[in-house]
C-alpha positions in Angstrom: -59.5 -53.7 8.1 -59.5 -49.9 7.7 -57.6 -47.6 10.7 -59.8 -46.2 13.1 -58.6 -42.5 12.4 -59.5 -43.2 8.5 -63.3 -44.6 9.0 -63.7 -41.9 11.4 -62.7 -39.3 8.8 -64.7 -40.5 6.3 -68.1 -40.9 8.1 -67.4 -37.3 9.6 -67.4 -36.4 6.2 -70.5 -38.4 5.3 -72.1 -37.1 8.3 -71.3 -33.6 6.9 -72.6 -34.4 3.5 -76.0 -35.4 5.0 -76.4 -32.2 6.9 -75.7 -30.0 4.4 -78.0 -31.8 1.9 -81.2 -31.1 3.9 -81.6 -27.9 2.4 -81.6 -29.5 -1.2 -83.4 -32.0 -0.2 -85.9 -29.5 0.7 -86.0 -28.3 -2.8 -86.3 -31.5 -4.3 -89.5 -32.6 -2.4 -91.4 -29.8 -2.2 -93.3 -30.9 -5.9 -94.0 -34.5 -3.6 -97.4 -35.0 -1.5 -97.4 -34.1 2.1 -97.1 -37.6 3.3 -94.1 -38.4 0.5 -92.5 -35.4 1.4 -92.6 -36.4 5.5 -91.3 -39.7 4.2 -88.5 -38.6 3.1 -87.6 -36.3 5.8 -87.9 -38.9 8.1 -85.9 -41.0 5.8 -82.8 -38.5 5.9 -83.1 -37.3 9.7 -83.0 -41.5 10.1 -80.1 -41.6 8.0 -78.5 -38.9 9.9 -78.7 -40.4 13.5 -77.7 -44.0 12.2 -74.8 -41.7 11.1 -74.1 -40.3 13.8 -74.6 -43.3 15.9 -72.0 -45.1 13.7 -69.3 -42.2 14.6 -69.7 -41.7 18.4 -69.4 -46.2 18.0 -66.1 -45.7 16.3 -65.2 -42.9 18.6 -65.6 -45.0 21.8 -63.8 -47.9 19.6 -60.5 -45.4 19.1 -57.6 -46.3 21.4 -56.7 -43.5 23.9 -53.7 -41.5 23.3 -50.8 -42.6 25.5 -50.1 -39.8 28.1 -46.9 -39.3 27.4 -45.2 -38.6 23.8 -42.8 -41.5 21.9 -43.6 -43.3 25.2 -42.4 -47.3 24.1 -45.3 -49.9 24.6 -45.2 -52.7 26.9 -42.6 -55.2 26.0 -44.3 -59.1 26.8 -43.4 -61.4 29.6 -41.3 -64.2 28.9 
């Protein structure tokens, strides 16, 4: 399994495509039919929030920092 810190990078970055695509996808729609065009609106902005629902998932997921720095983790119990 993929570190958290990585998949979290990487949809940010997907996330980040997305946005910046509705603009182009604005461009290559606007030939399309009213109702084809909605469709695919909805289709992105759908894309977007499963996106973004993905990330603030993973973000929950990540382990908090410790509070102090090159503080030693627990040692087990015998």
């Amino acid at each position: 399994m993929l570190p958290t810190a990585y998949r979290i990078n990487r949809v940010q970055k997907t996330l980040r495509w997305f946005e910046e695509d509705i603009p182009l996808l604005n461009m290559r729609v606007k030939d399309l039919s009213a109702e084809r065009q909605r469709s695919a609106r909805q289709f992105a902005a759908a894309l977007i929030s499963h996106t973004r629902a993905e990330l603030d998932r993973l973000l929950s997921e990540q382990p908090a920092p410790s509070s102090e720095i090159g503080e030693a983790p627990c040692e087990p119990a015998d």
